[in-house]
N, C-alpha and C positions, 0 to 999 in steps of 0.2 A: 944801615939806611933807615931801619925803623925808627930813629930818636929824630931825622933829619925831616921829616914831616908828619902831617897828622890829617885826618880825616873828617871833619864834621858832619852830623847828619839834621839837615831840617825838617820842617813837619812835614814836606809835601810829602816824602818816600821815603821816609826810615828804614824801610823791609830791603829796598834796593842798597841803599846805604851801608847796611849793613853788611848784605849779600859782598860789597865789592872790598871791606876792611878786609872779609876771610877769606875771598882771594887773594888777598895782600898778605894775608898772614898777621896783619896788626886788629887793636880795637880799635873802638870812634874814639875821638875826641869827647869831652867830658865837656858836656855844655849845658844848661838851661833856657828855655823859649817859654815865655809867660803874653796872654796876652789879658789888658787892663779891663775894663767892666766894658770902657766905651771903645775897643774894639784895639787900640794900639799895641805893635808887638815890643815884647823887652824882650832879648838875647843878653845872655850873658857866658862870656869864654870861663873853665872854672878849671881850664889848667893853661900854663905858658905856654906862649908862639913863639916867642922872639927868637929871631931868626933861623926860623923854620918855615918851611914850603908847607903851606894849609892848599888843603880839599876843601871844599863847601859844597858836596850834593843836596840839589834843590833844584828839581824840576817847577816850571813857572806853569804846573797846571790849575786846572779850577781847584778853590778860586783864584783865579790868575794874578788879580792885585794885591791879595795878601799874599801867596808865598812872593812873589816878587819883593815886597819891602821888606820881607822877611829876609831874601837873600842878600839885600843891600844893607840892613842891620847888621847878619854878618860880616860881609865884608869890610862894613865900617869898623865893628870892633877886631877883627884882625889887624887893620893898618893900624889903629891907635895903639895897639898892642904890641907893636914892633914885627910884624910878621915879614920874613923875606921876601914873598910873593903869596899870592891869594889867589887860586884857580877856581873860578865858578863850575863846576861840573854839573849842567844844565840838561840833563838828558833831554825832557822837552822845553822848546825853548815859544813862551806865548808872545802874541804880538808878532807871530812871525807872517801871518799872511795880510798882517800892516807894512808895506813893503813900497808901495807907492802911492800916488793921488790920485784916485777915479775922479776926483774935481777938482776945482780951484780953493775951495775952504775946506781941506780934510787934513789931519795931520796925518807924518807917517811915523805913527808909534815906532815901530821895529829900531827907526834910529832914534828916538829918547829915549828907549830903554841901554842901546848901545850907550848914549852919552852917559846915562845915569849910571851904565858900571863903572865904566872909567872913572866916573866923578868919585864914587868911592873906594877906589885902589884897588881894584881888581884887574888884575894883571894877563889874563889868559882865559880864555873861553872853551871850555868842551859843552859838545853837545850830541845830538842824533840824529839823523835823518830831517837836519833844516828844511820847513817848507818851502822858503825860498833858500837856496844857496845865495842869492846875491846881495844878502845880508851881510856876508862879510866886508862886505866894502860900507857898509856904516860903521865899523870899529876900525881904530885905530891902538888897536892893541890884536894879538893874534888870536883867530881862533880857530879852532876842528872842529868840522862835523864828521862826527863817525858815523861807518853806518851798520844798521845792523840786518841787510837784505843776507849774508850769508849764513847768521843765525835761523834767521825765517826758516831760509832756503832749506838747511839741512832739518830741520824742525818738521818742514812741510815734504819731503823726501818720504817714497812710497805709500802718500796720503792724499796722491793723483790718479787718477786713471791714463793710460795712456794716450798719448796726443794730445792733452788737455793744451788750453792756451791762454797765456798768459793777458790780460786787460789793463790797457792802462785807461782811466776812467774820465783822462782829460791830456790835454796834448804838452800839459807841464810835468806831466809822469812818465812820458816819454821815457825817457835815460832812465830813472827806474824799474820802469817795465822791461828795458833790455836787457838790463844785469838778472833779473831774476828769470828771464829765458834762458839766455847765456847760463847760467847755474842749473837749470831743470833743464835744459836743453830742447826747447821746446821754443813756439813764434809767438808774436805778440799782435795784438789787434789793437786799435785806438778807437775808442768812444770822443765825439766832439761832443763838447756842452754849452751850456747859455747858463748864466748865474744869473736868477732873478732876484735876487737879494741875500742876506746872508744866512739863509736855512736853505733856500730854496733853489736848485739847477735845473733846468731842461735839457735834456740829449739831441742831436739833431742832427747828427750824423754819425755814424758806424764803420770803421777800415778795418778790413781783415777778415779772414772765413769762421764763422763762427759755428756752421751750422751743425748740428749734430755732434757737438764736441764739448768735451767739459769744459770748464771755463775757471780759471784763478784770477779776481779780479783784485788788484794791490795798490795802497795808496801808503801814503806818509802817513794820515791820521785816519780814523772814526770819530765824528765830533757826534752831530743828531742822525747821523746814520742817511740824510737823506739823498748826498751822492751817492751811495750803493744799493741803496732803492731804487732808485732810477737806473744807474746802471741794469743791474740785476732785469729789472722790465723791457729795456732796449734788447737785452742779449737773447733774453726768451722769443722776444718778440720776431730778433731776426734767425731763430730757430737753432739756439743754443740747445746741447742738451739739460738734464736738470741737477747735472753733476756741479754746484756753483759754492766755490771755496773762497773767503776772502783773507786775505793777508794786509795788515797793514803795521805801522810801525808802533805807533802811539794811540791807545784805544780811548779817547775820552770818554768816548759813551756817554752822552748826557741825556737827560731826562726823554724820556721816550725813543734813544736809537736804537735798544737791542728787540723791543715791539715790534720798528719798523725792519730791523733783518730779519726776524723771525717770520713776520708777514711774507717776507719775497721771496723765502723760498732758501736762502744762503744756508749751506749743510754745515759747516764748519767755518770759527774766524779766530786767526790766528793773528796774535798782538802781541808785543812784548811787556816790560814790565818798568818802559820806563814813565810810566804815569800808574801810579798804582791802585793796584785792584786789589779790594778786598776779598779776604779768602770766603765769606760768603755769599758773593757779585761775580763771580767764576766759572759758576753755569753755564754751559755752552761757547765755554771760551776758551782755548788754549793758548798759554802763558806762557812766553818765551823770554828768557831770562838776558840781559844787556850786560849784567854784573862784569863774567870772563874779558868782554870789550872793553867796558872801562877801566878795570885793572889792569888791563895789556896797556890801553894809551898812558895812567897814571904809572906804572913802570917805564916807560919809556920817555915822559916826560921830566922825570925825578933824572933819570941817565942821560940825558940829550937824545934819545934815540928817535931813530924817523917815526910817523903816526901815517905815513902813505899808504900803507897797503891795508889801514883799517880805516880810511875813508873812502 
């Protein structure tokens, strides 16, 4: 099976990229990424595809526009290359809470980008814990989102106090928030909010008994940290204990979020690895690894085998 595909790694996450060839048991593919003075990327394939099933891991994180054309480079030089099929393997996938029109003049990126993979022969979408699921009805080609709440889950296992409860931070985390009770065996509370733009949310109402009890609050991302701040302040406020653990899937962290956790009071936050983190940006963060998931769905992709019980 190993000659029958191959795996490339882009700039977003080499470290994951790599991570998922040695669970395969193969290397990367052998490629080159240049980019020019004024900013343009050059990819170059520097071994055969033809008629071979290509990987392309390439999360669309910051900055989001360039690995994005990055990934579309690839896939462009696979199809001209003769390649069987092209599987974007997107752990995070950006432009995903572009999903509809809060007005009448807004676009909704999530499906341009859909369109612009298709446009260049990419065949098959893997990704992670989509922030919207109903993203997949902008593509017309298949794609999985895997998830990776039972990595968290056993990650976060004897790193609770007992009775803790589970937070979902807005009433679109719902189903997420179950599954990771369901798994810790434990209830779940709902925070309602108000988005005042796009750093900024208001909490404004509270479901669930929080009082005196530790608290896991879980989201699909960490972008500036400022929905878990807020959270974080509601939950005190309705006299949470000060036991407050965060789990989320994809840590962006951008500029000033881990200040803002560190302010509120958050003991521990647990993220994976499919947006990567420097091994000296690691501070106060436990790192949970996607690699074993993706090589489970890329074996079972390569065999025809189902990907249901990993989404």
């Amino acid at each position: 099976m190993t000659g029958e595909f191959v795996i490339f790694a882009g700039t977003a996450n080499p470290d994951l990229a790599r991570a998922v060839a040695r669970e395969l048991g193969v290397r990367l593919g052998a490629c080159a990424v240049e980019r020019f003075p004024d900013g343009e990327v050059s990819v170059r394939l520097e071994e055969s595809v033809r008629g071979r099933e290509v990987f392309v891991v390439q999360p669309t994180s910051p900055p989001v526009n360039e690995h994005l054309v990055e990934l579309l480079a690839f896939a462009d030089a696979c199809r001209r290359a003769s390649a069987a099929r092209t599987t974007a393997v997107v752990p995070y996938f950006g432009y995903a809470r572009a999903d509809k029109r809060h007005g009448r003049r807004e676009p909704i990126t999530a499906s341009v980008v859909a369109d612009l993979f298709e446009a260049v022969g990419i065949a098959h979408v893997l990704t992670v814990d989509v922030h919207a699921p109903q993203i997949e009805g902008f593509f017309r080609i298949p794609m999985d989102s895997l998830t990776a709440v039972p990595a968290l889950c056993e990650a976060l296992g004897g790193r609770l106090h007992g009775g803790a409860v589970v937070v979902s931070p807005d009433a679109g985390r719902v189903s997420m928030a179950a599954e990771y009770a369901h798994r810790l065996k434990t209830s779940v509370a709902v925070l309602h909010k108000r988005r005042e733009s796009g750093t900024e949310t208001v909490v404004t109402r509270l479901a669930g008994d929080v009082r005196g009890r530790a608290c896991l609050i879980i989201d699909d991302m960490i972008s500036t940290g400022g929905t878990i701040a807020e959270s974080v302040g509601a939950l005190l406020e309705a006299g949470a204990g000060d036991e407050i653990v965060v789990a989320a899937t994809h840590g962006l962290l951008v500029a000033g979020a881990r200040e803002k956790l560190k302010q509120g009071g958050v003991r521990e936050v647990f993220v994976t690895d499919t947006v990567r983190v420097a091994a000296d940006e690691r501070a106060g963060l436990r790192v949970v690894s996607v690699a074993p998931l993706i090589a489970a769905a890329v074996r079972r992709s390569l065999s025809g085998g189902s990907l249901a019980d990993l989404c």
